[in-house]
C-alpha positions as CSV (number, residue, x, y, z in Angstrom):
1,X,14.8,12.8,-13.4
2,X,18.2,13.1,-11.0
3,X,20.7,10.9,-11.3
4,X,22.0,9.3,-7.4
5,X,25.1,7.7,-6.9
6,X,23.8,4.7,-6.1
7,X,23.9,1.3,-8.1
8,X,21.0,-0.7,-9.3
9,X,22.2,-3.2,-6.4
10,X,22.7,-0.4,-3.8
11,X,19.3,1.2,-4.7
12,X,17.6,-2.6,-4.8
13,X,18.7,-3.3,-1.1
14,X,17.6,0.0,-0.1
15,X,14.1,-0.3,-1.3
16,X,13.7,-3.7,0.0
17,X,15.0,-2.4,3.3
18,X,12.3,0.4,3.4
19,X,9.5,-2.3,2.3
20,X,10.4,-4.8,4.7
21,X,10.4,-1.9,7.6
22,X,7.1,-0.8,6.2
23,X,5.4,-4.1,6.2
24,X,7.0,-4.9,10.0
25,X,5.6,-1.6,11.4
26,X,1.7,-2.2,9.5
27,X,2.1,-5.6,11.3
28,X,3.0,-4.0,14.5
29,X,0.9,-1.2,14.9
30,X,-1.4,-0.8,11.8
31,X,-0.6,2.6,10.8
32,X,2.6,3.7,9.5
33,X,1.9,8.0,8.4
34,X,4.7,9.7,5.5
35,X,4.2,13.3,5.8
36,X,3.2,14.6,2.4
37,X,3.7,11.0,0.5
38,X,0.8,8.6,2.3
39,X,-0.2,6.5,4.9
40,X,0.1,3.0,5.0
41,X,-2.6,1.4,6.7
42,X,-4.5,-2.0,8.0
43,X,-8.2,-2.6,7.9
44,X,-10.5,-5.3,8.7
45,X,-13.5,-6.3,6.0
46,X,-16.2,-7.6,7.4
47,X,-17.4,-11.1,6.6
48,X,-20.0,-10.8,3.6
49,X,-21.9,-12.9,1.2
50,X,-21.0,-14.1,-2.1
51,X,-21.9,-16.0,-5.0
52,X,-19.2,-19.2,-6.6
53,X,-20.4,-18.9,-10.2
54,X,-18.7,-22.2,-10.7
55,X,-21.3,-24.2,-8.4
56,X,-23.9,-21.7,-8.4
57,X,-24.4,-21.2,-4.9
58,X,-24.0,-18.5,-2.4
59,X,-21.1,-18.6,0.0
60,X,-19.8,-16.5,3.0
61,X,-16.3,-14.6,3.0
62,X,-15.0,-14.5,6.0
63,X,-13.5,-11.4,7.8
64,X,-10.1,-10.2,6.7
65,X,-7.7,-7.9,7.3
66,X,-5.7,-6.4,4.6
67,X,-3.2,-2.9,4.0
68,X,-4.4,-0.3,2.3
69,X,-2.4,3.3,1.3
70,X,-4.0,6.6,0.9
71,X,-1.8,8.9,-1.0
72,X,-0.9,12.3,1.0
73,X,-1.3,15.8,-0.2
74,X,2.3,16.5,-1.6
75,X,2.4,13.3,-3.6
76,X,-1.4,14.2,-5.0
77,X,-0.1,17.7,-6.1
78,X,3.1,16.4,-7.5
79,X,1.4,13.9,-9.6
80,X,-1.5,16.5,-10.7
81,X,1.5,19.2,-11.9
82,X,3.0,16.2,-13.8
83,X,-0.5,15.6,-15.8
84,X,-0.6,18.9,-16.9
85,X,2.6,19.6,-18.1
């Protein structure tokens, strides 16, 4: 793995920079697309039934939205030529 110049501080604050832009962005408009690493999404479940095994009855979950990430095709290949070396 390279070595950066940056600190363990340095390299917290940047991570935590690009996760907070990430997350402000999926809240804004939904869809947030990194050209060959993913793409950072939003999507709504639909309400469903359910069973609480605690009461023994059936239940309904209501609708929700939550973020969901689909890897992209160079970070697919990169971990598939990892596996086999």
């Amino acid at each position: 793995m390279k070595k950066h110049p940056l600190t363990i501080y340095e390299s917290k604050k940047v991570v935590d920079a690009i996760t907070a832009s990430i997350t402000e962005l999926l809240v804004q408009d939904g869809k947030i697309q990194m050209i060959d690493f993913g793409t950072f999404e939003k999507k709504t479940r639909a309400s469903r039934g359910g069973f609480n095994p605690q009461v023994g009855e059936r239940i309904q979950i209501p609708e929700k939205t939550v973020p969901t990430f689909k890897a992209g095709k160079g970070l697919k290949e990169a971990v598939k030529l990892k596996k086999k070396k």
